[in-house]
VEXZAVO-929838 format. One record per residue (C-alpha): residue in three letters; x, y, z. Coordinates in steps of 0.001 Angstrom, whole numbers, plus 500000, padded with zeros to 6 digits. Layout:
BEGIN
alaXYZ;...
//
This chain:
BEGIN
unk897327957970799721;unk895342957354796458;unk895911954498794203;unk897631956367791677;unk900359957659794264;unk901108954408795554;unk901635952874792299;unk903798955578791135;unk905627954847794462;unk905714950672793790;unk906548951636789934;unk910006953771791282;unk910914951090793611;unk910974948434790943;unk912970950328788978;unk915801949453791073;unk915245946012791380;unk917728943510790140;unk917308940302788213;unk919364938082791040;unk920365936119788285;unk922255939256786783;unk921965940704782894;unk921303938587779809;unk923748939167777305;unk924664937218774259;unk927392937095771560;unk924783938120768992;unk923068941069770821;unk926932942174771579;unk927842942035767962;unk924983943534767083;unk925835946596769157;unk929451946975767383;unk931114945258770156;unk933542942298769796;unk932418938907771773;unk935007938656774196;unk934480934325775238;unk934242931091773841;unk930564930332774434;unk927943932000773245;unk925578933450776188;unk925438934048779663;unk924980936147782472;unk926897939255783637;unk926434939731787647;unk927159942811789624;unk927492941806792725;unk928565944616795795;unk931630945826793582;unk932203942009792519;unk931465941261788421;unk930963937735787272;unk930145936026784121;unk928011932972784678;unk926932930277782477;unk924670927467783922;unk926034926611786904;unk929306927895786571;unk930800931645787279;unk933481933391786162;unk935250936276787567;unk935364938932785547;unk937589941740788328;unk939753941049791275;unk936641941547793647;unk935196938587792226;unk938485936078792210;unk938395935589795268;unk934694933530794670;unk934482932433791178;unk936369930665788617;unk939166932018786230;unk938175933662782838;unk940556932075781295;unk939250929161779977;unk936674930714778248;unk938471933694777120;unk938978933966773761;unk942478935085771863;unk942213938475769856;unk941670936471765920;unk943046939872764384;unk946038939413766688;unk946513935504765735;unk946474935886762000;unk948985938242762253;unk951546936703764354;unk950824933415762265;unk951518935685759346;unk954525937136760710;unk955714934027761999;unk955639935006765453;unk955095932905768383;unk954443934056772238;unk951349935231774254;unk948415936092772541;unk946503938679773186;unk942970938074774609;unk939255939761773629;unk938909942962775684;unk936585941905778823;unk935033945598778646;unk931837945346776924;unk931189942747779775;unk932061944598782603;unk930097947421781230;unk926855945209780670;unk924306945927783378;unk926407948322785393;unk924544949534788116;unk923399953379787801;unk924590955646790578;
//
């Protein structure tokens, strides 16, 4: 096998290599991309994980589906309430749940391709 061929061969392989420690992603690069920042702190890591997807921030992870609840931490805490949503209830005068961020542009960050 010539050099060329085998580093053409390494080259594909690493293209399906994952960073262990999942995909960057930060509220600014998000925004940036037209999508709303879903949490309350600013960066992190999104994890795919054999079906499970996890948020984690330093040492702590966050379950982002039901595979992943079983392992990791609530969302919750970090979640952050819909602000259009807010104003408008405190507008109305409403009280009850508030909506939450959609997770989405999370779970879709560093999805695996088939």
């Amino acid at each position: 096998m010539s050099i060329r061929a085998a580093l053409a061969r390494v080259g594909r392989a690493l293209i399906h290599v994952r960073d262990p420690r999942g995909t960057r992603i930060t509220r600014r690069r998000l925004e940036a991309a037209g999508d709303r920042w879903p949490l309350t702190v600013p960066s992190g890591y999104v994890v795919h994980d054999r079906g499970a997807i996890y948020f984690r921030r330093w040492l702590r992870t966050y379950a982002l589906n039901g595979l992943a609840r079983g392992h990791h931490r609530d969302i919750t805490p970090i979640w952050r309430e819909d602000p259009d949503i807010v104003a408008a209830m405190r507008d109305a005068g409403a009280t009850g749940t508030i909506p939450k961020v959609p997770l989405t542009p999370l779970l879709n960050t560093g999805r695996p391709t088939p």
